[in-house]
N, CA, C and O of each residue as an XYZ file, in Angstrom:
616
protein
N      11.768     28.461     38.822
C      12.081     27.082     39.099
C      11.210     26.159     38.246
O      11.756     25.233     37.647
N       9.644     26.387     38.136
C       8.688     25.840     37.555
C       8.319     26.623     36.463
O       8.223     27.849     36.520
N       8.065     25.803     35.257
C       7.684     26.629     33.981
C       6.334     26.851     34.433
O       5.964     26.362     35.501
N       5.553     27.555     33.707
C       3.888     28.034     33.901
C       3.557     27.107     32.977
O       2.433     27.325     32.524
N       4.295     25.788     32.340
C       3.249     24.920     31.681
C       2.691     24.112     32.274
O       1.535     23.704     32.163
N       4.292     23.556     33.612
C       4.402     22.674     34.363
C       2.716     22.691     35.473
O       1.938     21.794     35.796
N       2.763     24.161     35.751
C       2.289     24.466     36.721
C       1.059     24.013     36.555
O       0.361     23.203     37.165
N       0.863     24.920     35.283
C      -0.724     24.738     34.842
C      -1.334     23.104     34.659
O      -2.345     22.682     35.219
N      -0.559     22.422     33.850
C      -0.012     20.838     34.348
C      -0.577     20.641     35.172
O      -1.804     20.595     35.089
N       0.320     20.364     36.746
C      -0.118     20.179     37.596
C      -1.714     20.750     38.534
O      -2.426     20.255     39.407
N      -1.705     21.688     37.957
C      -2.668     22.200     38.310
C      -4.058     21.776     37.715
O      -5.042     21.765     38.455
N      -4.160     21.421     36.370
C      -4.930     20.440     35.732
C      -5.584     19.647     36.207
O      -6.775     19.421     36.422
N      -4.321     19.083     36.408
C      -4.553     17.545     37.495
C      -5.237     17.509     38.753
O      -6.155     16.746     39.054
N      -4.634     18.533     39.568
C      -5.455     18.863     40.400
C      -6.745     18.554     40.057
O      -7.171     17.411     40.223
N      -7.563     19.620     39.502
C      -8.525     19.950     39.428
C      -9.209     18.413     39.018
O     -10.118     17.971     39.722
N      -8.926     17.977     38.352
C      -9.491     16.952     37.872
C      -9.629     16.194     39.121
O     -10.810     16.140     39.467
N      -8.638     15.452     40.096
C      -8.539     14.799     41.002
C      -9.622     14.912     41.853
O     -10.285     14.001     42.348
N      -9.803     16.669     42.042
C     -10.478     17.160     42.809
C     -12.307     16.643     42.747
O     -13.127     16.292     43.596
N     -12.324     16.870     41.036
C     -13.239     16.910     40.449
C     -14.057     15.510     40.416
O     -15.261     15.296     40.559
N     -13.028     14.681     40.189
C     -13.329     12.922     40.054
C     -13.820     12.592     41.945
O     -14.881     12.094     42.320
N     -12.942     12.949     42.616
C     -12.630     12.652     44.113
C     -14.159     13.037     44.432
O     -14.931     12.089     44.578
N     -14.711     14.463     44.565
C     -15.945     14.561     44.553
C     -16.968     14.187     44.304
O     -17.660     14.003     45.305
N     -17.700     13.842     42.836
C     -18.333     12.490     42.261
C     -18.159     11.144     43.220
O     -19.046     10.499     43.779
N     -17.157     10.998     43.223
C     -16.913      9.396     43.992
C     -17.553      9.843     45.505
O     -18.591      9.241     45.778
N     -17.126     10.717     46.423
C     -18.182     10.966     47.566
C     -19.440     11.082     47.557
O     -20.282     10.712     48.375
N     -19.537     11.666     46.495
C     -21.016     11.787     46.640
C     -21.829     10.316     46.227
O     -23.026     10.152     46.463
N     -20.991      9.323     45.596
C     -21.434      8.115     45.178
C     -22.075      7.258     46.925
O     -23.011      6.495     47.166
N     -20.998      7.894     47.795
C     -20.829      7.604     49.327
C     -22.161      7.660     50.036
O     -22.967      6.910     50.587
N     -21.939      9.211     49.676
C     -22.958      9.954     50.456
C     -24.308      9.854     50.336
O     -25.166      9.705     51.206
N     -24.412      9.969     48.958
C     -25.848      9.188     48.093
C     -26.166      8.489     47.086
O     -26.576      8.768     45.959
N     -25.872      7.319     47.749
C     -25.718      6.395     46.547
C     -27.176      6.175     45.537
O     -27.101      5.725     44.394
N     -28.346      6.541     46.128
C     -29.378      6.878     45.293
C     -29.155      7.784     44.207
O     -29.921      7.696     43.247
N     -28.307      8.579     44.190
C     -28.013      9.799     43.498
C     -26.397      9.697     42.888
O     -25.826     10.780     42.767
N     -25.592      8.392     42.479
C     -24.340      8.317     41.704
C     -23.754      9.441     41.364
O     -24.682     10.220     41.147
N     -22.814      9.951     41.202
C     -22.860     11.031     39.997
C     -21.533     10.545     39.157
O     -21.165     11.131     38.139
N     -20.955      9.563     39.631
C     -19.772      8.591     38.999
C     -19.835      7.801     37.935
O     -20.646      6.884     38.067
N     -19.146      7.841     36.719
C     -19.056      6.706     35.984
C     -17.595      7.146     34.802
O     -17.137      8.145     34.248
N     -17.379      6.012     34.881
C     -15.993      5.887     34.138
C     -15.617      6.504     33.218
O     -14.532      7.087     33.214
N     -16.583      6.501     32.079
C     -16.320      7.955     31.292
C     -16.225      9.168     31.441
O     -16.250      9.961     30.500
N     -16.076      9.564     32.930
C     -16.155     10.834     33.271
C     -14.440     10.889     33.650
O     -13.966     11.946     34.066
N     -13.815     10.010     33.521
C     -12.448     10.418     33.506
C     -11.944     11.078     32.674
O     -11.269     12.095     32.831
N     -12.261     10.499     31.622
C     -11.962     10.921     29.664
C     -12.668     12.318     29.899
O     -11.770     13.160     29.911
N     -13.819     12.878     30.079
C     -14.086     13.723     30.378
C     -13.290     14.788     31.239
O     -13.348     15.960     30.867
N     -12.743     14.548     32.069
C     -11.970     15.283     33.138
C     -10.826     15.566     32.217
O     -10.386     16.715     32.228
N     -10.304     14.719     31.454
C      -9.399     15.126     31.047
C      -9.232     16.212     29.812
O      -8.208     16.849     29.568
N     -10.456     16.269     29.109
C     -10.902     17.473     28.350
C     -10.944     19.118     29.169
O     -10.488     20.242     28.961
N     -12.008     18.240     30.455
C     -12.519     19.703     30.798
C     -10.848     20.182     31.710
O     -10.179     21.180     31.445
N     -10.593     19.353     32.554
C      -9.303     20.338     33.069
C      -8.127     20.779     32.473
O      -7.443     21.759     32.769
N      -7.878     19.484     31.112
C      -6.635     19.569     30.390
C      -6.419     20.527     29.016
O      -5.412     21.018     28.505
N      -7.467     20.548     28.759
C      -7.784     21.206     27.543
C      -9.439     21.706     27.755
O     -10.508     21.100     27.683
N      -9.089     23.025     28.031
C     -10.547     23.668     28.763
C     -11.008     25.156     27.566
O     -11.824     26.075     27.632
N      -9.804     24.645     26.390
C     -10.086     25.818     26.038
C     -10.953     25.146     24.218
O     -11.624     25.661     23.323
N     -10.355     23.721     24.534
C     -11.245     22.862     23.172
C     -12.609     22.506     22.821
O     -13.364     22.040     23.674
N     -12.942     22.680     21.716
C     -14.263     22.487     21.671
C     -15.526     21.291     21.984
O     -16.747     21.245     21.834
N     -14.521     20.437     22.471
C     -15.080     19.324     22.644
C     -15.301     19.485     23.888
O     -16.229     18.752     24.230
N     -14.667     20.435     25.207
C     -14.308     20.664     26.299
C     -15.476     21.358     26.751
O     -15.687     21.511     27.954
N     -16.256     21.793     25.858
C     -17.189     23.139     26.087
C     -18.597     22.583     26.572
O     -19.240     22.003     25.697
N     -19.185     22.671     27.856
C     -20.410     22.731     28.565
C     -21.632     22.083     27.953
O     -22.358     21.235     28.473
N     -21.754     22.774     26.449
C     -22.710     21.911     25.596
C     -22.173     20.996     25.542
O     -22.872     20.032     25.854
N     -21.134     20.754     25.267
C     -20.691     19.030     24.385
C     -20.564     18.458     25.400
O     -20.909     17.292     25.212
N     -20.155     18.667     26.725
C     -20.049     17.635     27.765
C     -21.587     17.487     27.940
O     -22.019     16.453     27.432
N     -22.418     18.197     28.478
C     -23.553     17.930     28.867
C     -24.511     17.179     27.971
O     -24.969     16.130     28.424
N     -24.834     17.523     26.906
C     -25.380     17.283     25.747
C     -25.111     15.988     25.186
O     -25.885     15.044     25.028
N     -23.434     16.133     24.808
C     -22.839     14.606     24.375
C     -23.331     13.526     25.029
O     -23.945     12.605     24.491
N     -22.881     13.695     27.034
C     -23.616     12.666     27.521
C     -24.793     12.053     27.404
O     -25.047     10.864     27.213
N     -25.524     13.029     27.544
C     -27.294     13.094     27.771
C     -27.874     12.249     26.256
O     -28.725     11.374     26.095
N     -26.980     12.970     25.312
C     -28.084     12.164     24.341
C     -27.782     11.013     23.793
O     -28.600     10.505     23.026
N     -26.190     10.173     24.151
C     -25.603      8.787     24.168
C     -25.940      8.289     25.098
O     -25.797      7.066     25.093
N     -26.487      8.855     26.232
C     -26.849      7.877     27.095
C     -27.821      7.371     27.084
O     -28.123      6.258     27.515
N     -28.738      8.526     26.330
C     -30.633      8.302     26.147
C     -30.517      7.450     24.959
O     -31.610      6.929     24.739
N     -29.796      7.168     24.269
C     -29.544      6.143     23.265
C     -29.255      4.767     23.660
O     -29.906      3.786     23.300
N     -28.317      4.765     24.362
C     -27.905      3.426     25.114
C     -29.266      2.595     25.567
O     -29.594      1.422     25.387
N     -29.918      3.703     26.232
C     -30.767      2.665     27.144
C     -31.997      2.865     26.063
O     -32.874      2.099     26.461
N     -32.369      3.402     25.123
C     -33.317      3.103     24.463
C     -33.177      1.934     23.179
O     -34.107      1.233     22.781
N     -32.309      1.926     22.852
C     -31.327      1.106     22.352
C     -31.779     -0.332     23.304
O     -32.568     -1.193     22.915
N     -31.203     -0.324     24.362
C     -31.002     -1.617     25.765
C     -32.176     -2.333     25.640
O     -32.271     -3.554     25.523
N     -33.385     -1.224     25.682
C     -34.925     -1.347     26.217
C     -35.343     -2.010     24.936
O     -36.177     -2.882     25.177
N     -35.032     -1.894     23.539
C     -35.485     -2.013     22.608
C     -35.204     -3.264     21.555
O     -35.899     -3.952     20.807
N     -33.487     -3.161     21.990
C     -33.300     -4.719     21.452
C     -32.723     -5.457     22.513
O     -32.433     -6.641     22.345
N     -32.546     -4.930     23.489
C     -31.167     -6.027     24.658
C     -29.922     -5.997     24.516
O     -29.437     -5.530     23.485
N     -29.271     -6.410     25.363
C     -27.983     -6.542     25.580
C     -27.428     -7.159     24.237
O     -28.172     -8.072     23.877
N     -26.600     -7.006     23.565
C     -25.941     -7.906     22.259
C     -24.847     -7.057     21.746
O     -24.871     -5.827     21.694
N     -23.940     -7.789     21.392
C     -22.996     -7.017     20.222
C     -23.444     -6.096     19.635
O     -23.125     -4.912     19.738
N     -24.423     -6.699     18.796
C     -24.893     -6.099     17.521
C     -25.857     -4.681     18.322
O     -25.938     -3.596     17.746
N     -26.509     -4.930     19.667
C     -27.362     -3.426     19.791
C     -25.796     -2.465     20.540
O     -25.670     -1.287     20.204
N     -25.052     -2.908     21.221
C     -23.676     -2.367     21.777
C     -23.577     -1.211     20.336
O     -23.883     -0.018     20.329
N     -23.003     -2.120     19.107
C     -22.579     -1.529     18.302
C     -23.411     -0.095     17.583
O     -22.870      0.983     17.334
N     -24.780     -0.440     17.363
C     -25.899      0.346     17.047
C     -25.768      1.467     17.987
O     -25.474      2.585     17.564
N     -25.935      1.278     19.031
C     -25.963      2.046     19.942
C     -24.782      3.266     19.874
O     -24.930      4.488     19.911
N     -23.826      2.627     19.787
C     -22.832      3.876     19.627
C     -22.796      4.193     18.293
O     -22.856      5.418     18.189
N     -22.718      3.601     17.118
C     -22.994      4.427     16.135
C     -24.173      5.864     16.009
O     -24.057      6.961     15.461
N     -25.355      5.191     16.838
C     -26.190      6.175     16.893
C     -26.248      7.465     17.570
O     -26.792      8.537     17.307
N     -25.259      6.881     18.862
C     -24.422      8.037     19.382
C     -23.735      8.684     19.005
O     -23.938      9.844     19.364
N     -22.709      8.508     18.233
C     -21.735      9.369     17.812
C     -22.569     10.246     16.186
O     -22.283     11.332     15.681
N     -23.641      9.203     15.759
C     -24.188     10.312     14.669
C     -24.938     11.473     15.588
O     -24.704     12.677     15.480
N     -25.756     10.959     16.387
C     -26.435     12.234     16.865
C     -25.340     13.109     17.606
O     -25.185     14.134     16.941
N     -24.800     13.108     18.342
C     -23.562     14.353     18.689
C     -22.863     15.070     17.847
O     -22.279     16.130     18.071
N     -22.975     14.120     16.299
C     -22.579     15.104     15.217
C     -23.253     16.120     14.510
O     -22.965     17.255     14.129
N     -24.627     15.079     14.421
C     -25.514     16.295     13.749
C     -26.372     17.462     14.683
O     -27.154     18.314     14.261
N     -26.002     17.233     15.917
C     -26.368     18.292     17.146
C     -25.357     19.058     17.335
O     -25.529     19.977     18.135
N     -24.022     18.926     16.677
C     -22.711     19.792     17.313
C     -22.308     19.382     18.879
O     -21.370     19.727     19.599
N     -23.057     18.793     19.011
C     -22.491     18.453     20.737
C     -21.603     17.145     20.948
O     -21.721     16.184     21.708
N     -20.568     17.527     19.872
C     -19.760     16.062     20.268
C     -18.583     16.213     21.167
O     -17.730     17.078     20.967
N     -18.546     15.528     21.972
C     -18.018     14.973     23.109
C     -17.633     13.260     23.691
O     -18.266     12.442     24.358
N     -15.981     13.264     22.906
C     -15.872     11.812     22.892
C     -15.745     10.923     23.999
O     -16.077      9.804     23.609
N     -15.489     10.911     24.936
C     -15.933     10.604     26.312
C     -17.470     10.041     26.138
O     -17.605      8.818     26.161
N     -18.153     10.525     26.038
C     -20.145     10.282     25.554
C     -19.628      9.105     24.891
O     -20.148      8.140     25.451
N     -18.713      8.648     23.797
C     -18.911      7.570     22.715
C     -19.422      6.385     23.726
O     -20.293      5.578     23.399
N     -18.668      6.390     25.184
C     -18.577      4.834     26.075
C     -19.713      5.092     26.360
O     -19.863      4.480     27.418
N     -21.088      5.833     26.029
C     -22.236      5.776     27.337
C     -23.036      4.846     26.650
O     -23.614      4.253     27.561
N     -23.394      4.392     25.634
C     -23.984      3.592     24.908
C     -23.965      2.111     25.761
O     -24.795      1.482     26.418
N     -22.381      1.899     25.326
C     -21.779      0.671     25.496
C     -22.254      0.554     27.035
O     -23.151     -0.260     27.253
N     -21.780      1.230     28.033
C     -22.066      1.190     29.333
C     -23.290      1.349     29.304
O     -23.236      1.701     28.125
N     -24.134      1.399     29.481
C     -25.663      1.789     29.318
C     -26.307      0.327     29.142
O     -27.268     -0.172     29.727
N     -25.549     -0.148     28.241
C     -26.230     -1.975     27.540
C     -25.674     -2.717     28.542
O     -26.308     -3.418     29.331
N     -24.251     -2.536     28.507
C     -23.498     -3.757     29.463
C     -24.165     -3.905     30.643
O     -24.518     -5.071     30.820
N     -24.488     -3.098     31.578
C     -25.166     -2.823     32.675
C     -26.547     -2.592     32.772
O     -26.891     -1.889     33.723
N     -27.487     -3.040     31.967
C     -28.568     -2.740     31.870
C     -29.113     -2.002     32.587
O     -29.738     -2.385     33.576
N     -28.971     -0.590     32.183
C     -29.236      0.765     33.137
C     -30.805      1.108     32.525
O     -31.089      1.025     31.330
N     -31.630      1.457     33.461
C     -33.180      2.112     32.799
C     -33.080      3.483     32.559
O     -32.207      3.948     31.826
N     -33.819      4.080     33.065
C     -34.199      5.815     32.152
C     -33.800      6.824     33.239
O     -33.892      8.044     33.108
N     -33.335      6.167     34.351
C     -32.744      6.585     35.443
C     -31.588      7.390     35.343
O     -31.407      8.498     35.847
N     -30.535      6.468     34.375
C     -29.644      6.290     34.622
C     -29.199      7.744     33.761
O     -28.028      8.112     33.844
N     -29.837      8.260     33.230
C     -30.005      9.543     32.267
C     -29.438     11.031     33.024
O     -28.591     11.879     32.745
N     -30.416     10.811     34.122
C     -30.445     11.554     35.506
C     -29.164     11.349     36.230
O     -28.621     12.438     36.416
N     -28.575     10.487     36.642
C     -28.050      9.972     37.483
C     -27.564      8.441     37.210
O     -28.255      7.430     37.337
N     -25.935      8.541     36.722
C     -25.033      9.952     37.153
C     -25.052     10.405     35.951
O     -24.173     11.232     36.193
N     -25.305     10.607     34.766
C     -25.420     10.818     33.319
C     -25.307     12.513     33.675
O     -24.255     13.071     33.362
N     -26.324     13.261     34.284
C     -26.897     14.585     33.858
C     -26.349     15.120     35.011
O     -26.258     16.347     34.988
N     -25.923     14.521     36.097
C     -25.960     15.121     37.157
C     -24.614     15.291     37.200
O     -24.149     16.371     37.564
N     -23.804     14.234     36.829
C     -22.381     13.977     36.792
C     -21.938     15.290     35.802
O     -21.406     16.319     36.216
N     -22.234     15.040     34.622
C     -22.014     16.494     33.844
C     -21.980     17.539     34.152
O     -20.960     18.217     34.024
N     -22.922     17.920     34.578
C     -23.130     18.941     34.768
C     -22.190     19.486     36.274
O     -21.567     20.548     36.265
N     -22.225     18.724     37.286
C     -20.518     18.665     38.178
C     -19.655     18.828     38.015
O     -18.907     19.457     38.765
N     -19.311     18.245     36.767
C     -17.927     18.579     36.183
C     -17.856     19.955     35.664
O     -16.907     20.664     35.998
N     -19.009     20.511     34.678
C     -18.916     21.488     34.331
C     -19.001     22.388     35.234
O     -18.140     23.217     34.940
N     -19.441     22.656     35.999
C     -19.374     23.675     37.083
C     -17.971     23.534     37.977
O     -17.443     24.471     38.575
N     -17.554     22.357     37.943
C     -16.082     22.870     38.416
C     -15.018     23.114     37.572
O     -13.982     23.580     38.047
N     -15.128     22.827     36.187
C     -14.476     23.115     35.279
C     -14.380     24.848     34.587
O     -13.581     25.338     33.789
N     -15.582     25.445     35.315
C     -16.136     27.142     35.001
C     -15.372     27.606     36.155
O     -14.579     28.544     36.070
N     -15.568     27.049     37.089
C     -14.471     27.183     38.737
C     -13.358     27.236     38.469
O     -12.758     28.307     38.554
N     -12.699     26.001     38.030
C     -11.103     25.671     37.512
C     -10.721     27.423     36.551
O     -10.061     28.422     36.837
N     -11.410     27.076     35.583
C     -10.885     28.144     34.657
C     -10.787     29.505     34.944
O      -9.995     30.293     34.426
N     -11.684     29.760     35.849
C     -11.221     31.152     37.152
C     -10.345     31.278     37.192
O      -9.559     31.957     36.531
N     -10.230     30.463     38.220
C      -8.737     30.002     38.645
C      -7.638     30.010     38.151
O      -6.639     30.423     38.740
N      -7.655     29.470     36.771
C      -6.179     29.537     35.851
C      -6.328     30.525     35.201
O      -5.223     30.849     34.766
N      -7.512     31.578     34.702
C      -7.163     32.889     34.244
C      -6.614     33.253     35.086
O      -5.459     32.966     34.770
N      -6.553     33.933     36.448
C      -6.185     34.236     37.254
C      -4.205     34.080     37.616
O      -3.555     34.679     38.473
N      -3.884     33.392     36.923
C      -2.448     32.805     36.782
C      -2.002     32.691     35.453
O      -0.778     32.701     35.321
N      -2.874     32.557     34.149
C      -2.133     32.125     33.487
C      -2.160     33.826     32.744
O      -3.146     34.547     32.896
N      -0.858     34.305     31.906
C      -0.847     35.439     31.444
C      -1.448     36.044     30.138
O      -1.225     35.189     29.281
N      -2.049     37.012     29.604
C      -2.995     36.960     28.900
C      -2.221     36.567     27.496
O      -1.036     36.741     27.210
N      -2.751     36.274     27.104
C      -2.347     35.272     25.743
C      -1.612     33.791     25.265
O      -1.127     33.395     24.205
N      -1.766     33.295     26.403
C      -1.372     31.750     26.613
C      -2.615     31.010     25.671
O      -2.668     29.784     25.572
């Protein structure tokens, strides 16, 4: 009735839903401890939709974030809020994820978000590191899961 693309599709989605839905409780539950932020959608959609791409892969989510975000706010701390540090900021991001291999385009917005919101060294931790690393662990979960269904050589 259902193709196994459909499925997997839907099943994607799932996971992601699942994945986002979680983060956002825990935003609830401990809001000292976020693990939410908007670029983690773009993210979701790597890790559940395409789990087998390289951009999708554990380093680059984790990594990508971590070191655009530690940019953003050193960046923030260093010149302030402005166009011109916005812009710096992600340039500097997207060079360092290149020359680390850990690129992960989702990471490009942490800069920008990082300035707009004048986030401190916190914000690295939480939801930056913590959030990542959530995803990735349900994204190692997810992919269980769809080996488990999908047939070998898909």
């Amino acid at each position: 009735m259902f193709s196994l693309n459909y499925m997997l599709s839907v099943f994607s989605g799932l996971c992601a839903a699942v994945a986002i839905s979680i983060l956002a409780f825990s935003n609830e539950l401990f809001p000292q401890y976020g693990m939410l932020m908007a670029p983690f959608g773009a993210t979701a959609v790597l890790v559940f939709g395409l789990p087998n791409s390289p951009l999708a892969q554990a380093k680059n989510v984790i990594f990508g974030h971590v070191i655009t975000a530690s940019i953003g706010v050193a960046v923030f701390y260093s010149l302030g809020a402005s166009p011109w540090s916005m812009g710096l900021a992600t340039g500097l991001g997207i060079s360092a994820m290149l020359l680390s291999g850990t690129t992960h385009p989702p990471a490009g917005a942490n800069p920008i978000l990082a300035i707009m919101t004048a986030q401190g060294w916190e914000f690295i931790l939480s939801p930056v590191l913590l959030g990542a690393l959530s995803i990735c662990l349900m994204g190692y979960l997810a992919n269980l899961i769809r080996s488990r269904i999908e047939p070998v050589g898909m």
